[in-house]
C-alpha positions as CSV (number, residue, x, y, z in Angstrom):
1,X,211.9,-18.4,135.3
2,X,209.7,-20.7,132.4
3,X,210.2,-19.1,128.8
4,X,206.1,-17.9,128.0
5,X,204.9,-18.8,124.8
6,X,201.1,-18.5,123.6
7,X,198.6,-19.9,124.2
8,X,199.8,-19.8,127.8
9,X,199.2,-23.6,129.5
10,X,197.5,-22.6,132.7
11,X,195.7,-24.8,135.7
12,X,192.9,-22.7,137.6
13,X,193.2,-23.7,140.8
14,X,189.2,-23.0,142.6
15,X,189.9,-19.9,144.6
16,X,191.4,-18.1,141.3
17,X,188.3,-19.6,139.4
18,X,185.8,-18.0,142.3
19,X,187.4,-14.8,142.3
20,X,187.1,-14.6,138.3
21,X,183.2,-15.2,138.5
22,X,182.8,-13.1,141.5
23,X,184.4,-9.9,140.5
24,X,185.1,-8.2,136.7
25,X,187.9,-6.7,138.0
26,X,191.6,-7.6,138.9
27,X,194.1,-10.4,138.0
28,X,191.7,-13.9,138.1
29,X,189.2,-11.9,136.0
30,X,191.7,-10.9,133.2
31,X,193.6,-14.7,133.0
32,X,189.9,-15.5,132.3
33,X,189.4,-13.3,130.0
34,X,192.8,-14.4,128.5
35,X,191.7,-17.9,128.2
36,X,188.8,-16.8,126.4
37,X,190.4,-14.7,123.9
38,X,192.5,-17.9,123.4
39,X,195.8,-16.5,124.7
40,X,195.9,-18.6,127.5
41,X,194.7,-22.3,127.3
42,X,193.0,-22.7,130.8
43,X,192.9,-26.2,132.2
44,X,190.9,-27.6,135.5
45,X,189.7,-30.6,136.6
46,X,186.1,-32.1,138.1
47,X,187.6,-31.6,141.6
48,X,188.1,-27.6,141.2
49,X,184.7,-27.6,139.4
50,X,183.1,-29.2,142.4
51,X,185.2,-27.3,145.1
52,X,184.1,-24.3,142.7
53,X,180.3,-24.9,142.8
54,X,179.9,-25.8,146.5
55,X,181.7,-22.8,147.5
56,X,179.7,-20.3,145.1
57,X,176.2,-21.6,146.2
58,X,177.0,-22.1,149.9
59,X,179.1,-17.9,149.7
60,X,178.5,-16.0,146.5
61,X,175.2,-17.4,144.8
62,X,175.1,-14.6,142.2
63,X,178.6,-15.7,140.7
64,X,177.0,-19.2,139.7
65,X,176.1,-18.0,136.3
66,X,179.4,-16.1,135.3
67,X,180.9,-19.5,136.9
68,X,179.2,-21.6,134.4
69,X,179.8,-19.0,131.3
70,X,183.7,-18.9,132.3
71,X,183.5,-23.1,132.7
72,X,182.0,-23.2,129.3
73,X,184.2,-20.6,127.5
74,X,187.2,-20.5,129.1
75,X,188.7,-24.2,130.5
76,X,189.3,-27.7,129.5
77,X,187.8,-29.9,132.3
78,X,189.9,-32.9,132.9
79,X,187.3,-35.5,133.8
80,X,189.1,-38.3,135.2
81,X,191.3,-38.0,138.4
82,X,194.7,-38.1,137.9
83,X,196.2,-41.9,137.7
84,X,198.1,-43.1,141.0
85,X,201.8,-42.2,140.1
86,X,200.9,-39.1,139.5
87,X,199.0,-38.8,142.9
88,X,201.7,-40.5,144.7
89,X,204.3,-37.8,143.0
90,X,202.1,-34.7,143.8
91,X,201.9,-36.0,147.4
92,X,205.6,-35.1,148.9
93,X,204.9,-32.0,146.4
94,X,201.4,-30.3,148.0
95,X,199.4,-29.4,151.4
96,X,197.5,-33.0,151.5
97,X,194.2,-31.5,150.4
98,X,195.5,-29.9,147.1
99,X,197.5,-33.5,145.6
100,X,194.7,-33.6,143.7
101,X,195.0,-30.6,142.0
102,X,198.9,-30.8,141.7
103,X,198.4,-34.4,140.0
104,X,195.4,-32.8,137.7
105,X,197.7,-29.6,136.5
106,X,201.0,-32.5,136.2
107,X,198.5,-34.5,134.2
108,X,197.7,-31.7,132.0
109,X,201.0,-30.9,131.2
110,X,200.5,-27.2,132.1
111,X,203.3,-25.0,132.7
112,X,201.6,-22.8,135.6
113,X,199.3,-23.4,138.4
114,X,197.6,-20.2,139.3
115,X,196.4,-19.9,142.9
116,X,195.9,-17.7,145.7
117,X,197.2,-20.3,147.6
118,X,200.9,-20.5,146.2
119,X,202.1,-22.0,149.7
120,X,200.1,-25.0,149.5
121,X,202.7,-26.5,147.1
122,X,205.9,-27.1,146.4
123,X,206.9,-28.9,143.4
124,X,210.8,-29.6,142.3
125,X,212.1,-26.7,139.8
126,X,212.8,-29.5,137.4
127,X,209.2,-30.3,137.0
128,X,208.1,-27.9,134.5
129,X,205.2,-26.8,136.5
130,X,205.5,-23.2,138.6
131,X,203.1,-22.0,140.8
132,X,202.2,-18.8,140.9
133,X,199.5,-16.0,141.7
134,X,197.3,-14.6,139.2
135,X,199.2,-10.8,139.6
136,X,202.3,-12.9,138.7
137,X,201.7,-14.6,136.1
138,X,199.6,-11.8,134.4
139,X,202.7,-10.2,134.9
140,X,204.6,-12.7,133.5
141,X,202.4,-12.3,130.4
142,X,202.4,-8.3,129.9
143,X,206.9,-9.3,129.6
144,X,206.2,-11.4,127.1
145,X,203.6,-9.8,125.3
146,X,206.0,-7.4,125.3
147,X,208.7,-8.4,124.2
148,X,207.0,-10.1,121.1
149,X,205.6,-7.1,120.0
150,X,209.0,-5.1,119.8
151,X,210.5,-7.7,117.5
């Protein structure tokens, strides 16, 4: 289990970005919140943005303007895909569709990917990177919140 120390270095994967501009409530919505209060430092790249903003207008047209508030508040957009070593590393290491996101959160240098979809990929332990729900890694969080406070 990855030693947490703030600010947090988290990759928002789309559906974990979706649920945190559809809904005030549960895990996405607090990581969010998180980010913005600077305890996390929220990473995503111009692929999630665009899986983000096709899937909000075609589904949940009303979460377009939370969307963009959490976008400019609350991430780092990586703007360039990820270079080709990284792509060709991420790709024994993800479902095919998501290597672009594995390479993106590898590029980064976050330490979690948070996703809904947690059996999509599979990287190495020795990585650095884990992959994990939002529930878990709030969770994660609360421990070492925690913990800091009782020293």
């Amino acid at each position: 289990m990855k030693e947490i120390s703030f600010p947090v270095p988290v990759f928002f994967d789309s559906d974990v970005m979706i649920a945190g501009s559809a809904s005030a409530t549960g895990a996405s919505f607090a990581l969010l919140q998180l980010a913005e209060f600077g305890l996390i430092k929220g990473h995503v790249s111009v692929q999630v943005l665009d899986e983000c903003r096709r899937n909000l207008a075609k589904k949940l047209p009303r979460a377009i303007a939370p969307f963009e508030k959490i976008v400019e508040k609350c991430v780092t957009v990586r703007t360039t895909l990820p270079n080709k070593d990284l792509l060709s590393l991420a790709s024994n290491q993800a479902d095919k569709k998501d290597v672009p996101i594995l390479a993106s959160a590898l590029e980064t240098k976050t330490c979690f990917l948070v996703t809904f979809n947690v059996k999509d990929y599979w990287p190495p332990n020795n990585i650095g990177l884990e992959v994990l729900t939002p529930g878990e890694l709030l969770s994660r969080i609360r421990l070492a919140f925690n913990k800091q406070a009782d020293r």
